[in-house]
Structures are given as structure tokens and as C-alpha cells.
C-alpha positions in Angstrom: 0.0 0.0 0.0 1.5 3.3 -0.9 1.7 6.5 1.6 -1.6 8.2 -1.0 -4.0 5.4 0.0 -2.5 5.2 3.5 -3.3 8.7 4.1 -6.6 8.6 2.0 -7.5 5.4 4.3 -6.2 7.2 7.4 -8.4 10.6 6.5 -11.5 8.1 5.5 -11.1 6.5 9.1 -10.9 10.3 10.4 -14.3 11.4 9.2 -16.3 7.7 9.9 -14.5 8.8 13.5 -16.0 12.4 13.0 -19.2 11.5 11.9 -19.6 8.6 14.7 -18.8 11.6 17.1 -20.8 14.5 15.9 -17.7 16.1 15.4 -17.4 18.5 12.6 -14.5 18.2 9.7 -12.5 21.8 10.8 -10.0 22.8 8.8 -8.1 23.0 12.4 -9.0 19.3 13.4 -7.4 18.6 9.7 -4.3 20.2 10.5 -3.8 18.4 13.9 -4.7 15.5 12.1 -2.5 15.3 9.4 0.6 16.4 11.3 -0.5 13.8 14.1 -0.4 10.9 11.1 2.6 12.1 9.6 4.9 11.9 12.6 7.2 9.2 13.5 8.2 11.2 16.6 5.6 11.0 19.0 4.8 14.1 19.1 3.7 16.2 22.1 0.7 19.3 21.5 3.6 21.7 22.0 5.3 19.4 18.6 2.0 19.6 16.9 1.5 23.7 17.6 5.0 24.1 16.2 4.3 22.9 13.0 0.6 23.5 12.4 0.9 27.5 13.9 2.0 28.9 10.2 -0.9 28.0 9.0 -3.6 28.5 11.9 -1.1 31.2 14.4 -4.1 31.6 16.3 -4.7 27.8 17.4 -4.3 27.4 20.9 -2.2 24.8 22.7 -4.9 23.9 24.7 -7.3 23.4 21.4 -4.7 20.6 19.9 -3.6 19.0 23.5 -8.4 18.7 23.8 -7.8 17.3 20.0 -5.3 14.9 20.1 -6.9 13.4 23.4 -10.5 13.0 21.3 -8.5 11.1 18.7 -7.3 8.9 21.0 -10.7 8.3 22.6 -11.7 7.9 19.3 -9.2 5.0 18.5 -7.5 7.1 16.1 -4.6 7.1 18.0 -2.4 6.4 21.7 -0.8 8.1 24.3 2.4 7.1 25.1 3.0 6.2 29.0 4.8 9.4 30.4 7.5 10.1 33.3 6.9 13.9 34.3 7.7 14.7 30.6 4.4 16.2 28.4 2.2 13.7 27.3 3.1 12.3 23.9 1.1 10.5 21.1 1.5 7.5 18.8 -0.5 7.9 15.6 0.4 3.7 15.6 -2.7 2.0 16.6 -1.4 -1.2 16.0 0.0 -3.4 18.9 3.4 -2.3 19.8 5.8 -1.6 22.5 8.2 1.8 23.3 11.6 2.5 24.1 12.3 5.6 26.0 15.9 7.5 25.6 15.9 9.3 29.0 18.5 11.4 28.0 17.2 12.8 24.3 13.9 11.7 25.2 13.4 9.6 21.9 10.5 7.3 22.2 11.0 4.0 19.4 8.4 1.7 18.6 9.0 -2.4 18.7 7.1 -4.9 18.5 8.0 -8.6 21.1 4.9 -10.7 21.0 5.9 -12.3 24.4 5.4 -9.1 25.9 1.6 -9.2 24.0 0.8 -12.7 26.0 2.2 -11.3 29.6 0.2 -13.4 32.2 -1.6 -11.7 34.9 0.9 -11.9 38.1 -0.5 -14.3 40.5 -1.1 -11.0 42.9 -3.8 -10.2 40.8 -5.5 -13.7 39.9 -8.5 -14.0 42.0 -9.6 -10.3 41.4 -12.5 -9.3 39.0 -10.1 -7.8 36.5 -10.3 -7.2 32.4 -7.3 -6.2 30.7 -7.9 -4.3 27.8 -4.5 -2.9 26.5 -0.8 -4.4 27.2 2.0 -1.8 26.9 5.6 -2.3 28.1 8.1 0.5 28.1 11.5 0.2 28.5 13.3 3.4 29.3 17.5 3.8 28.6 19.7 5.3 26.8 19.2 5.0 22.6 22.6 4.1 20.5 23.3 7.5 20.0 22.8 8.9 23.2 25.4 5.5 24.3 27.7 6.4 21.8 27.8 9.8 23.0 28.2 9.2 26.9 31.1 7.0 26.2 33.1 9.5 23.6 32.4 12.4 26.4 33.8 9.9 29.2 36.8 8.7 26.6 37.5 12.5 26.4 37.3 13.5 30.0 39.9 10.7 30.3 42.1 12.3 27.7 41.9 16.0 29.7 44.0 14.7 32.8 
């Protein structure tokens, strides 16, 4: 499938979403939309303001963070599990896992199907429980961020 029909079938799915939710089709919710989809970066409101604000420099923060929260609602998208940082999202609705850089702050999508099938730990068989979603997210540092630690420590060693 080519990225046209992705994004046609990813717009189609928007307005179905839209119409299911009384929503009106705003050239706004458009905008948030189609940076949302065309991110591989997990982008946060304050990401999504950045690049929308030429073209609507009125837009509020506030008006995306509402927007990006009804997509997820509507299944159009995922919040990705935060730390004290600003709440990101994942325009990947398919079942996946994250990596967190905690020094760039990087967030990288994998998939593990063992981590899919986790079993319930035994301290919560016995309770009237429905799991819905499974998530794991491992946080470290990414390659570069490694690669970078060790050549600043290499050259802290050189300077004595």
C-alpha cells in the first residue's frame, strides 16, 4: 500500500471517527490531524503547535492538547506512557511496545509478542479484573545517546 492510500484510508477512518462523534471536519481538526499521522516522533501538543501555527497562528495549545486526546478516545490514536515529561502520542494503533531515551527523550516503537501474551501476576488472579491494552516500556539510553556518553567519558579521560 503506498503512503496516498495510507493517508486517503487514514483521512476516510478520520471522518467515519468524526461523523460517529458529531464532530465537525474543521480545517483545524485537519491540520492536527494530518501532522499527528505524519509523525514518526511522537509528538507532544507543543510538537503539533510548532508545526501547524503557520498556518492557523491563532490555534491554541490547549485546542490541539483537547484534539489529540478525542482522537485517541476515538481509536484514532495512543498516548504514550509518560515520566513527568508532556504527554506524547503515537498515531500507531497497531500493537506495539516503546523505548524511551531518557537522556534525548526519543521514544521508538518495537514490537515482542511475548510481551503481548504477559500473564496476569499471580497477585492479581482472584480479582474481578479485564485487561484491555498491554504496553511495556522500556526506558534507557538510545545508540546515539550511548555512543555519545562513552566519547564524552573517553575525552574526560584524555583532559587529565
Amino acid at each position: 500500500m503506498d503512503s496516498t492510500s495510507t493517508e486517503e484510508k487514514r483521512f476516510s477512518e478520520l471522518e467515519e471517527a468524526c461523523k460517529k462523534w458529531g464532530l465537525k471536519m474543521t480545517p483545524q481538526r485537519i491540520a492536527i490531524y494530518k501532522a499527528f499521522i505524519s509523525s514518526e516522533d511522537h509528538p507532544s501538543a507543543v510538537q503539533i503547535l510548532e508545526r501547524i501555527k503557520d498556518h492557523f497562528p491563532t490555534i491554541s495549545l490547549d485546542t490541539i492538547n483537547r484534539t489529540l486526546q478525542t482522537f485517541v478516545e476515538m481509536g484514532l490514536g495512543k498516548t504514550v506512557e509518560g515520566s513527568g515529561e508532556p504527554r506524547r502520542f503515537d498515531p500507531n494503533t497497531s500493537q506495539h511496545h516503546h523505548f524511551r531515551c531518557l537522556q534525548c527523550k526519543k521514544i521508538i516503537d518495537f514490537s515482542f509478542p511475548p510481551y503481548d501474551n504477559l500473564d496476569l501476576p499471580p497477585s492479581l488472579e482472584g480479582q474481578i479484573i479485564v485487561v484491555h491494552t498491554k504496553r511495556v516500556v522500556l526506558e534507557g539510553l538510545c545508540q546515539d545517546c550511548k555512543e555519545s556518553k562513552e566519547q564524552s567519558l573517553i575525552l574526560e579521560g584524555d583532559s587529565t
